[in-house]
C-alpha atoms as a printed R data frame, in Angstrom:
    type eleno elety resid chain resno      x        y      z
1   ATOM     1    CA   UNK     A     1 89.792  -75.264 26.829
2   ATOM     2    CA   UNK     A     2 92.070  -76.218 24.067
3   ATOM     3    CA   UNK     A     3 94.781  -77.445 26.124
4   ATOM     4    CA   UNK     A     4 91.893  -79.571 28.026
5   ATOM     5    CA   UNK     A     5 90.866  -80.811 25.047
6   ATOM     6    CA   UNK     A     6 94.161  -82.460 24.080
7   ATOM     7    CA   UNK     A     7 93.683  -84.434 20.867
8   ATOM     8    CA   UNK     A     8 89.901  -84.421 20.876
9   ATOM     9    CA   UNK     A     9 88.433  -82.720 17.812
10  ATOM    10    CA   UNK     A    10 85.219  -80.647 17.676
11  ATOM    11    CA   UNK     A    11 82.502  -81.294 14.999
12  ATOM    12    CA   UNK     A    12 80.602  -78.288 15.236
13  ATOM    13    CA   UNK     A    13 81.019  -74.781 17.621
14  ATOM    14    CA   UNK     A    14 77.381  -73.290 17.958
15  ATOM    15    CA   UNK     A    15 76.693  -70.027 17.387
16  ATOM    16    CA   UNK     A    16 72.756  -70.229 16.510
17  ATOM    17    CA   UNK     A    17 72.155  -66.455 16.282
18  ATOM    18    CA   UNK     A    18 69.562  -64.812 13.974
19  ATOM    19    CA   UNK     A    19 70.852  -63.482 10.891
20  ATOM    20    CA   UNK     A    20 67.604  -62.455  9.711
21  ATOM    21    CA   UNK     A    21 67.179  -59.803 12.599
22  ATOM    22    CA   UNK     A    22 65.693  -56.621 11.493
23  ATOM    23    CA   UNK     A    23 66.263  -54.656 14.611
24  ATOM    24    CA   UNK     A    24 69.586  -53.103 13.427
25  ATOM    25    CA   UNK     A    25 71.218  -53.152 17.215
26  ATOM    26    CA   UNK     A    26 69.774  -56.696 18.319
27  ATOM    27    CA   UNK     A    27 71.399  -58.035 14.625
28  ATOM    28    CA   UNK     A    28 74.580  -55.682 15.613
29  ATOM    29    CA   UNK     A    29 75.286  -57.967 19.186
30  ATOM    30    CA   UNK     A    30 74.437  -61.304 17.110
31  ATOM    31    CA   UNK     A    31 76.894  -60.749 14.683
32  ATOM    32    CA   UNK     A    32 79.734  -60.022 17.097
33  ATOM    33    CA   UNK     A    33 78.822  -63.045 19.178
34  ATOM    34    CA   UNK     A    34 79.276  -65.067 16.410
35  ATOM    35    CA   UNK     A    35 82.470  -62.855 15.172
36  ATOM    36    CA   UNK     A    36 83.767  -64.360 18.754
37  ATOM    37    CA   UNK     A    37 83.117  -67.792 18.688
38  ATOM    38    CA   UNK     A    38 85.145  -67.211 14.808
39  ATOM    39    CA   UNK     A    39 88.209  -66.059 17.008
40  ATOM    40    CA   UNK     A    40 87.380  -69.331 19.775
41  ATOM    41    CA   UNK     A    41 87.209  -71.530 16.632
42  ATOM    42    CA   UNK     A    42 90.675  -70.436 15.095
43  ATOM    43    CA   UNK     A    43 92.182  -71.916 18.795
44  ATOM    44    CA   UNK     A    44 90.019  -74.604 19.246
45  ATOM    45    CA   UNK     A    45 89.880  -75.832 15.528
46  ATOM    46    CA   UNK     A    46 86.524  -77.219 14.833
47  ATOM    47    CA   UNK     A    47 85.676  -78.508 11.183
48  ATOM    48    CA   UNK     A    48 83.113  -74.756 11.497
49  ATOM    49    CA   UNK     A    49 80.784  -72.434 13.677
50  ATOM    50    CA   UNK     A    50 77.586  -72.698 12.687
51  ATOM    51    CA   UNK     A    51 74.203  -70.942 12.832
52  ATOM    52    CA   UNK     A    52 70.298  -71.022 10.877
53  ATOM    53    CA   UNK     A    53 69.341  -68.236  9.727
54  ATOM    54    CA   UNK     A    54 66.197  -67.389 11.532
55  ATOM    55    CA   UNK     A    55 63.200  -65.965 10.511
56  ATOM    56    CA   UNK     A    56 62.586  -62.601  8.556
57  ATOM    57    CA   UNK     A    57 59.565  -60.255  9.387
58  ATOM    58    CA   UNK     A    58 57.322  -57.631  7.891
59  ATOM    59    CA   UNK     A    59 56.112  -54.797 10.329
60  ATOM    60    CA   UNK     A    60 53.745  -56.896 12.196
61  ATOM    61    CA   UNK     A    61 55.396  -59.860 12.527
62  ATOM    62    CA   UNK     A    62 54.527  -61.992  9.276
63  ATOM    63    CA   UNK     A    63 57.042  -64.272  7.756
64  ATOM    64    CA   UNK     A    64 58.592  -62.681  4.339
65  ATOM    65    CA   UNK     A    65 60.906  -66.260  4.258
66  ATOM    66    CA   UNK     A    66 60.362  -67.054  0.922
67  ATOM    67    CA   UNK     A    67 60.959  -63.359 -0.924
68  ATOM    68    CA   UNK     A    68 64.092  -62.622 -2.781
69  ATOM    69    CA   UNK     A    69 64.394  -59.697 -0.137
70  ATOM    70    CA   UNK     A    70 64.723  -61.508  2.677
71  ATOM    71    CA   UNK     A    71 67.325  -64.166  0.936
72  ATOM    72    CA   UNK     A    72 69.821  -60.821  0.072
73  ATOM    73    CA   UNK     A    73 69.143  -59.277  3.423
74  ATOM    74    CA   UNK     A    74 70.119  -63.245  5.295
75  ATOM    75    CA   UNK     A    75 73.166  -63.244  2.320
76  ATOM    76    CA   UNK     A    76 74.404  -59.774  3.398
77  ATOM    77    CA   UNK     A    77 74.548  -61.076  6.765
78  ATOM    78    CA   UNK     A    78 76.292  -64.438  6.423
79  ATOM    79    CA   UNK     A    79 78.916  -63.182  3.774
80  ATOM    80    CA   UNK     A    80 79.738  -60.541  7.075
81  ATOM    81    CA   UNK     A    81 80.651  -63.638  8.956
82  ATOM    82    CA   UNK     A    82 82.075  -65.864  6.373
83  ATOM    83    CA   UNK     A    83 84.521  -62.616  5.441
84  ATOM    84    CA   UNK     A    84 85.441  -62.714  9.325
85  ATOM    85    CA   UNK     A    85 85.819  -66.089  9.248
86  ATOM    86    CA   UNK     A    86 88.296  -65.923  6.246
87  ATOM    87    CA   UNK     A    87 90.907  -63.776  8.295
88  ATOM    88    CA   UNK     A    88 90.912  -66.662 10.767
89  ATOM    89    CA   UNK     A    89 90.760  -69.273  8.480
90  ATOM    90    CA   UNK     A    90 87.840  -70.642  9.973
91  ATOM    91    CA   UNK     A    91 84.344  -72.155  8.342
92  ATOM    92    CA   UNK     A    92 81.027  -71.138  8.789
93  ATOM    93    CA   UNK     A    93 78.243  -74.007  8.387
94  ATOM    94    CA   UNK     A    94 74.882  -72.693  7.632
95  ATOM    95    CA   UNK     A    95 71.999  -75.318  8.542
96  ATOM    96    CA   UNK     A    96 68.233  -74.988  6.306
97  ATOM    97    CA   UNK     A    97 65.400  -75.423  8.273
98  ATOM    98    CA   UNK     A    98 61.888  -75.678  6.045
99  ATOM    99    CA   UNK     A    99 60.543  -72.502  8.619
100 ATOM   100    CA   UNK     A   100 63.501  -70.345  7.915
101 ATOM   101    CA   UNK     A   101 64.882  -68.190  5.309
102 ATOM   102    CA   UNK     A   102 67.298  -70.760  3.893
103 ATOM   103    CA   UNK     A   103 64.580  -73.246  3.976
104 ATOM   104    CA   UNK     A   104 65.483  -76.080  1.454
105 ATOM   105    CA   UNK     A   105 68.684  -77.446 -0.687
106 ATOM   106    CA   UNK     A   106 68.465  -75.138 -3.821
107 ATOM   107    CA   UNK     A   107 68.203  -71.678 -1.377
108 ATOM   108    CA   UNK     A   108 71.207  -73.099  0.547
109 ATOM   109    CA   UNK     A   109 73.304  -73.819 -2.612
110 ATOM   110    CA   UNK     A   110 72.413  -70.561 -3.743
111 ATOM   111    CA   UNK     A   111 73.608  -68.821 -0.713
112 ATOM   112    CA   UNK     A   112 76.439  -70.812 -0.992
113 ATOM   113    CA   UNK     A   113 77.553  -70.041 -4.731
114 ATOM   114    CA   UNK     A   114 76.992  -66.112 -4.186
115 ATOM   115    CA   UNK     A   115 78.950  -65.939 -1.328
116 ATOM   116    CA   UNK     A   116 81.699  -68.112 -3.295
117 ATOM   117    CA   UNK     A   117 84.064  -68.656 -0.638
118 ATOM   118    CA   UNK     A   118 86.322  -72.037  0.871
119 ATOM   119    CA   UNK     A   119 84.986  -70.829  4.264
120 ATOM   120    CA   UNK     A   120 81.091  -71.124  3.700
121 ATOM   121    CA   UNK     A   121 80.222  -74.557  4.732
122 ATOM   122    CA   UNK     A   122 76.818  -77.107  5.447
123 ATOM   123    CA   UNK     A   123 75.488  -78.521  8.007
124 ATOM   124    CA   UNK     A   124 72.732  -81.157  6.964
125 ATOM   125    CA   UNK     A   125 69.912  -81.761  8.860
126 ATOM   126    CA   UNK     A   126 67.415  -83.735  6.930
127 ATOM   127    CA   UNK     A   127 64.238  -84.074  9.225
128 ATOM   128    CA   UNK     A   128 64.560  -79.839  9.374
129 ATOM   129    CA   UNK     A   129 63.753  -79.789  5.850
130 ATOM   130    CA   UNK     A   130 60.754  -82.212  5.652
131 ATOM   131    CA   UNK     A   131 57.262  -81.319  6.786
132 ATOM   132    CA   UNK     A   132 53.673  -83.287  7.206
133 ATOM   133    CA   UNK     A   133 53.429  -82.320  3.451
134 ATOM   134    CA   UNK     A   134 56.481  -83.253  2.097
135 ATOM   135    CA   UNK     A   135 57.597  -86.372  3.882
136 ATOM   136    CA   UNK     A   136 57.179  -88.726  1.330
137 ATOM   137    CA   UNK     A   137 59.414  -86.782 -1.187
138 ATOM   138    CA   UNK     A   138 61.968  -87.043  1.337
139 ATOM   139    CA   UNK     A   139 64.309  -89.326 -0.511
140 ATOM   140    CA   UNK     A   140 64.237  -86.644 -3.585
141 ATOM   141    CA   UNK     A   141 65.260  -83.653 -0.669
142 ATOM   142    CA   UNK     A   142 68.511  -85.979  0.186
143 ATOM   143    CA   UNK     A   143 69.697  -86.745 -2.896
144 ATOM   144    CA   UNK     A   144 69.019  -82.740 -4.135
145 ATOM   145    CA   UNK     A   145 70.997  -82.254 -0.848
146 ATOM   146    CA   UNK     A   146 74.218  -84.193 -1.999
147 ATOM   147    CA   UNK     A   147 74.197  -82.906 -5.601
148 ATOM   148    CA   UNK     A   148 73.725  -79.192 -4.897
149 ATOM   149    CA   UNK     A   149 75.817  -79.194 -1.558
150 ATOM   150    CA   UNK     A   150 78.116  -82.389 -1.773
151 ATOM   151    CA   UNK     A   151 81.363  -81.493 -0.548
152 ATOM   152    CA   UNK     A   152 80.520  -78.417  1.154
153 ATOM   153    CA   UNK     A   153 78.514  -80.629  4.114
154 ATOM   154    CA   UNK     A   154 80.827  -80.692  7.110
155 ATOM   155    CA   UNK     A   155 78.358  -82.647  9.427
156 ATOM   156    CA   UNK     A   156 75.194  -84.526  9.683
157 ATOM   157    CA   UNK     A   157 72.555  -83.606 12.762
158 ATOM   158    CA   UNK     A   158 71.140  -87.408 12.986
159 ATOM   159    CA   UNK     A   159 67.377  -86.631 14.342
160 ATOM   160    CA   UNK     A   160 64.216  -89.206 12.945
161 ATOM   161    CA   UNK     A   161 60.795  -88.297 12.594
162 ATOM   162    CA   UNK     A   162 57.321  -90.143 12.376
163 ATOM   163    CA   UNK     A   163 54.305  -88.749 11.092
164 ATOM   164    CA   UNK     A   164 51.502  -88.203 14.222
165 ATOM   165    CA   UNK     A   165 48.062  -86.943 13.980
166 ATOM   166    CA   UNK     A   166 49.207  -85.267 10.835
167 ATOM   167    CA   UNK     A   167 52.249  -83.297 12.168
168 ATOM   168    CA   UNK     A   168 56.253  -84.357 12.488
169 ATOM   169    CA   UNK     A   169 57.366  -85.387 15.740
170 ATOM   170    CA   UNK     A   170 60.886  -86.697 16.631
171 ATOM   171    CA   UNK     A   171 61.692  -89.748 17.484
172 ATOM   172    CA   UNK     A   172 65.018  -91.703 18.220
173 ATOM   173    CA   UNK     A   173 67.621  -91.888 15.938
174 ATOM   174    CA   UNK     A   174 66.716  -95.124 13.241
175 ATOM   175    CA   UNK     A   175 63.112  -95.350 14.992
176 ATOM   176    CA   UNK     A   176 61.298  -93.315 12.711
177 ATOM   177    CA   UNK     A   177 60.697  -92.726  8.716
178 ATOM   178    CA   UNK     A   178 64.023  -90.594  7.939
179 ATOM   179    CA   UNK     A   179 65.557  -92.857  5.103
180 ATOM   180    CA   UNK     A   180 69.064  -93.247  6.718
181 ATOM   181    CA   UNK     A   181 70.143  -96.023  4.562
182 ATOM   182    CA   UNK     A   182 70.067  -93.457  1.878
183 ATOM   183    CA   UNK     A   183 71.837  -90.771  3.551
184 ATOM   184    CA   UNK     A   184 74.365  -93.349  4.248
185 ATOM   185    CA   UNK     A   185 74.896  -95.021  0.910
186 ATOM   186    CA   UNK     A   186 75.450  -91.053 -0.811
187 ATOM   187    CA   UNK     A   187 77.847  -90.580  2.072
188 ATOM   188    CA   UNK     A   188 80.132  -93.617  0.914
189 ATOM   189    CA   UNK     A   189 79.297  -93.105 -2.469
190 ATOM   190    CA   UNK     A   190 80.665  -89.520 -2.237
191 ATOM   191    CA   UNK     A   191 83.425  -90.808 -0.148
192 ATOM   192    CA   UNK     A   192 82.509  -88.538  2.824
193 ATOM   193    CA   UNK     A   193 83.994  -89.164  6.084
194 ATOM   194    CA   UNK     A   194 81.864  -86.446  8.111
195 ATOM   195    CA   UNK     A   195 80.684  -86.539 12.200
196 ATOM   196    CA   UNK     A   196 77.468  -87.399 12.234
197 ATOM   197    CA   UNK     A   197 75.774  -85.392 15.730
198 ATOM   198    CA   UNK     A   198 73.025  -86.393 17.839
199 ATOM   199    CA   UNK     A   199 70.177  -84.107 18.325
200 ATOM   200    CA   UNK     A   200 67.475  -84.442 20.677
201 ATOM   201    CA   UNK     A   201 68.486  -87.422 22.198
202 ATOM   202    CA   UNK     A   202 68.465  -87.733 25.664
203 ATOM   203    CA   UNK     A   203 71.816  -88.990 27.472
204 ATOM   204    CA   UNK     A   204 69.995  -92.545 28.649
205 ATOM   205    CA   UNK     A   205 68.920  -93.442 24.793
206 ATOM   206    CA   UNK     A   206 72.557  -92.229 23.547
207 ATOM   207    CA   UNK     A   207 73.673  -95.873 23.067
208 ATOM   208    CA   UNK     A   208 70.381  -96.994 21.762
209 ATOM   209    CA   UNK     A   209 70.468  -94.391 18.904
210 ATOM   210    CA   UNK     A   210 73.949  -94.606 18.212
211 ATOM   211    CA   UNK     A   211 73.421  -98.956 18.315
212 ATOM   212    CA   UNK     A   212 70.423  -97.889 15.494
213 ATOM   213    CA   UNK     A   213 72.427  -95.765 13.022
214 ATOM   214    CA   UNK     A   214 75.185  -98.699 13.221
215 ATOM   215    CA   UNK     A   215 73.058 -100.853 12.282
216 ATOM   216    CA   UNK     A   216 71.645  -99.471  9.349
217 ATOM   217    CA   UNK     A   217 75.416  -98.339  8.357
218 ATOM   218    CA   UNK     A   218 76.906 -101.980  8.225
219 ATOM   219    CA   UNK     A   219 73.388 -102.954  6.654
């Protein structure tokens, strides 16, 4: 694959397991699927593998998200990987999502600072983090985002949302209520030359979305 590849760089190598797994032998084959993609990554050279980190359950099947147990059990987990990743020297992004255990800025920053290492990276996707409730604090979440995170963020999944019969629902890229012009302007300001990846775009509004973000960018 590498040698097919030639010069073409790689943003991000997937590896969306669940970290947050309490089935000890399910967890087991999730961490050594992502422990492989570490040893593709160290050939193929993308900026990191990355992964959420899922969704962590009592006995019958509530969330516990927001405890301080399930943020060590999801930070035993992810330092596993990261101390893979570091005999490789390879990065693992982790990406928030508001329904999962790292589920906004400050828990992510967190998990970053404890596991204190070069290889523990971000991936920022800001429509994961904002909800029907929350939406209008968004610009607050983004800039929270770059001051707790800066540096660390390695890509940006570029996804818009509206606001629909009082849920989120996605919409094309610069279509929606996602304050881009903001994301952009911390970007420069930060002087942060990062790939910026499509999600949930289908390939015939590709251009469209892409012609959208540009826009806004040289705006």
């Amino acid at each position: 694959i590498k040698n097919d590849l030639g010069d073409t760089k790689l943003s991000i190598l997937s590896s969306y397991i669940n970290p947050s797994d309490r089935n000890p032998e399910t967890l087991a084959v999730s961490l050594e699927k992502f422990k492989d993609k570490i040893h593709y990554a160290s050939i193929l050279k993308p900026l990191a593998v990355g992964t959420e980190t899922g969704v962590y359950r009592d006995a019958d099947g509530n969330s516990l998200n927001h405890t301080e147990e399930a943020y060590q059990y999801v930070l035993k987990n992810i330092k596993e990987l990261v101390e893979e990743a570091e005999k490789y020297d390879v990065n693992v992004a982790v990406e928030g999502v508001h329904v999962f255990v790292i589920n906004s800025p400050e828990r992510l920053a967190r998990l970053i600072n404890d596991i204190d290492s070069e290889n523990i990276k971000a991936i920022f996707d800001p429509v994961n983090y904002i909800t029907a409730d929350n939406y209008k604090d968004q610009d607050k979440m983004i800039t929270e985002m770059f001051e707790l995170v800066g540096k660390k963020i390695v890509a940006i999944h570029a996804k818009d949302f509206v606001i629909e019969d009082g849920a989120v629902k996605m919409v094309l890229p610069g279509e929606g209520m996602l304050n881009y012009k903001l994301i952009f302007d911390l970007l420069k300001k930060n002087g942060m030359d990062i790939p910026i990846v499509s999600e949930s775009v289908q390939h015939e509004n590709a251009k469209k979305g892409l012609d959208n973000l540009e826009k806004i960018m040289e705006g």
